[in-house]
C-alpha positions, -999 to 999 in steps of 0.1 A, spaced: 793 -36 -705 756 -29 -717 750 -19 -745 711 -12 -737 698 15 -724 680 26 -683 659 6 -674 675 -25 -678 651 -61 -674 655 -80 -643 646 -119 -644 638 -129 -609 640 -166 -597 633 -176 -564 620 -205 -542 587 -181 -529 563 -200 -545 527 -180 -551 511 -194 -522 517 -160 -502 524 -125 -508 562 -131 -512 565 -123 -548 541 -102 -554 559 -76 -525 594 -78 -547 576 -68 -575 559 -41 -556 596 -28 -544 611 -31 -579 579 -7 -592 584 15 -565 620 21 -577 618 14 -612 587 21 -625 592 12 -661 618 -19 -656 606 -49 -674 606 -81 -647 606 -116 -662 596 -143 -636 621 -167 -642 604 -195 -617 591 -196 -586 584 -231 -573 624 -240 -568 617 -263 -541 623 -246 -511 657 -241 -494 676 -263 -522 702 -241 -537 714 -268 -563 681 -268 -579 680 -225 -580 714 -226 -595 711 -253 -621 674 -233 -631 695 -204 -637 723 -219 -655 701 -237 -679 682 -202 -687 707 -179 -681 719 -180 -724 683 -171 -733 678 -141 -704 680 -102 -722 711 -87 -705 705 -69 -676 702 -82 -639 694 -115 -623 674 -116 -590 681 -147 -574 666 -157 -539 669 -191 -522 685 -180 -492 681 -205 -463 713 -191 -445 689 -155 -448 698 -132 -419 733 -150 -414 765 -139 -419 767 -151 -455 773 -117 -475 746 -103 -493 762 -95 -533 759 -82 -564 785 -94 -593 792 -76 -623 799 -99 -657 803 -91 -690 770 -100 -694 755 -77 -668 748 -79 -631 737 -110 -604 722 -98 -572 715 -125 -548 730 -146 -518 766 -156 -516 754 -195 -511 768 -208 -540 733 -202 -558 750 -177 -587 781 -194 -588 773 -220 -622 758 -194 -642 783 -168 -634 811 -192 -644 787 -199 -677 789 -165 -683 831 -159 -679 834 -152 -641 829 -121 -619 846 -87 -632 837 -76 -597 818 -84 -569 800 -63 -541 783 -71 -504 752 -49 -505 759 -31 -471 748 6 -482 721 14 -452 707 37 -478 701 9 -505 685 -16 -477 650 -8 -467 642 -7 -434 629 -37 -412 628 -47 -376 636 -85 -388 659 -101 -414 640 -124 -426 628 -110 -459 660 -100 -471 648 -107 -505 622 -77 -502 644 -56 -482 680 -58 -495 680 -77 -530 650 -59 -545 663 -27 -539 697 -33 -551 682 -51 -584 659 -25 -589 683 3 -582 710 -12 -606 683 -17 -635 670 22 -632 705 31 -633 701 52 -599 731 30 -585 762 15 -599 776 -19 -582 800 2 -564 776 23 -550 760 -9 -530 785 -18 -505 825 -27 -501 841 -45 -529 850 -85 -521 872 -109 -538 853 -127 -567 873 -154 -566 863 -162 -528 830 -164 -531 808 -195 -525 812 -222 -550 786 -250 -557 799 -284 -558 783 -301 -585 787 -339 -589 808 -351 -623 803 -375 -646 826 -399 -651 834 -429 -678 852 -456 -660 873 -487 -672 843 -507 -678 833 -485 -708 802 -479 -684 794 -439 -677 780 -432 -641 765 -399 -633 734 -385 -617 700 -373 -617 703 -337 -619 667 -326 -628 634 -333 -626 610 -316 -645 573 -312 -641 565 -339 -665 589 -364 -647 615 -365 -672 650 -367 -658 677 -343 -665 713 -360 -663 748 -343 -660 758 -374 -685 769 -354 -718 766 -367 -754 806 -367 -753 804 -393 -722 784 -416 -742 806 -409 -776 839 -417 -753 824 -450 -735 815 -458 -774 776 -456 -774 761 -438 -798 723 -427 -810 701 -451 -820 713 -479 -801 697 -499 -771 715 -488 -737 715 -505 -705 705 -477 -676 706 -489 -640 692 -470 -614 706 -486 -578 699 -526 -584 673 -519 -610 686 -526 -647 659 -508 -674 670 -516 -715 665 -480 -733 669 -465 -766 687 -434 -772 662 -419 -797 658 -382 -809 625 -374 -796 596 -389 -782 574 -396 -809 602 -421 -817 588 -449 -794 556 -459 -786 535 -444 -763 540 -456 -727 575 -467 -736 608 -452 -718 635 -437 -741 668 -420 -736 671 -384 -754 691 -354 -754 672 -327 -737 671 -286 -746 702 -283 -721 724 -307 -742 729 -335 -715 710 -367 -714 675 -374 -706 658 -402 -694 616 -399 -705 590 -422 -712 564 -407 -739 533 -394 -725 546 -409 -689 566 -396 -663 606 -410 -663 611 -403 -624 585 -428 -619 593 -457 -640 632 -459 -633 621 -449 -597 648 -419 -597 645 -390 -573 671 -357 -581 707 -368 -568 703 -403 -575 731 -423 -590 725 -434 -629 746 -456 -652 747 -461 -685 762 -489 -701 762 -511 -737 737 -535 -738 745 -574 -740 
């Protein structure tokens, strides 16, 4: 499946933040059993608890990650029944919760050859609580798999890929009207907005670059050119782009987007023609 050799690197993304010690301890467990395995923070600050926003992170990075195993923890079900897994893919291995958070980028990546509940006492460290499952049973199991001291099977009981948590994501759609409703998917630290409208939506509801849209955000109507980047408009002025995932971006150069269409992430956006 790899062809790299022991260790392999681990990219870690969690919701931990670097307020506290959280992040800092996972490293210290991957060290401990993988000295020389190369870990590559992914993020930190996925806003805590929201599994959508872990799993889109992922799937937007996961094409540009070296092959070799994903630690993924936003986990607010942690110390619940929800199974504990690691995947195996083509591309290498997933370790994290079974909340739908690996789902999108393990279907980016061709499905699950296999799939594993990390149940092996002698993989999980030891803890009087279950709170810290990240530290005590992912960690381990990354770290393990990346040394090449384990194998997936060696975790815990085979499960059935296909019946593992999926994550609903909300579809575009290009209605009679010629108009193309979506949402906001993503907001990014500079306050431009990530849609899941695609280049293709826009080609089928017949609007192309370089022409003035109409975007409405609720009852809010905004007139915006789809421009290639934002040196393209003025400074100040809102634009529509395609951003480094491929879907559609709403901006405003050297501004923040979320703030001038008013948009928080989940909120519903249409693009039309404009009269």
């Amino acid at each position: 499946m790899l062809n790299s050799g022991y260790p392999l690197p681990i990219t870690f993304l969690s919701d931990f933040g670097w307020e506290d010690e959280y992040v800092g301890v996972v490293h210290g467990v991957i060290a401990t059993l993988s000295p020389d395995c190369r870990v590559i923070d992914l993020n930190h600050r996925v806003p805590r608890g929201n599994i959508r926003a872990g799993a889109l992170t992922l799937l937007r990075a996961i094409q540009y990650l070296p092959k070799g195993v994903v630690l993924a923890v936003v986990d607010p079900g942690v110390g619940s029944d929800r199974k504990a897994l690691a995947l195996s893919t083509d591309w290498g291995y997933l370790v994290g919760p079974d909340n739908g958070l690996l789902s999108p980028a393990t279907a980016f990546l061709g499905g699950a050859s296999a799939a594993y509940s990390i149940e092996n006492p002698d993989v999980i460290l030891p803890a009087v609580g279950r709170t810290f499952e990240g530290r005590d049973r992912f960690a381990p199991a990354a770290a393990l798999l990346a040394a090449g001291e384990a194998q997936p099977e060696d975790l815990g009981p085979r499960v059935d890929a296909a019946l593992l948590e999926p994550l609903l994501l909300p579809l575009s759609e290009v209605t009679d009207k010629g108009e193309v409703e979506g949402r906001a998917w993503w907001i990014d630290t500079y306050g431009n907005v990530q849609t899941n409208i695609t280049p293709d939506d826009l080609g089928e509801a017949g609007i192309g670059p370089g022409e003035v849209v109409e975007v409405r955000v609720g009852l809010m109507s905004y007139r915006v050119q789809w421009v290639d980047t934002f040196a393209d408009v003025e400074t100040g002025r809102p634009l529509m782009n395609i951003d480094s995932a491929g879907l559609m971006a709403l901006a405003v150069r050297e501004g923040r987007a979320d703030q001038h269409f008013t948009l928080a992430e989940d909120s519903s956006v249409v693009i039309a023609r404009s009269d």
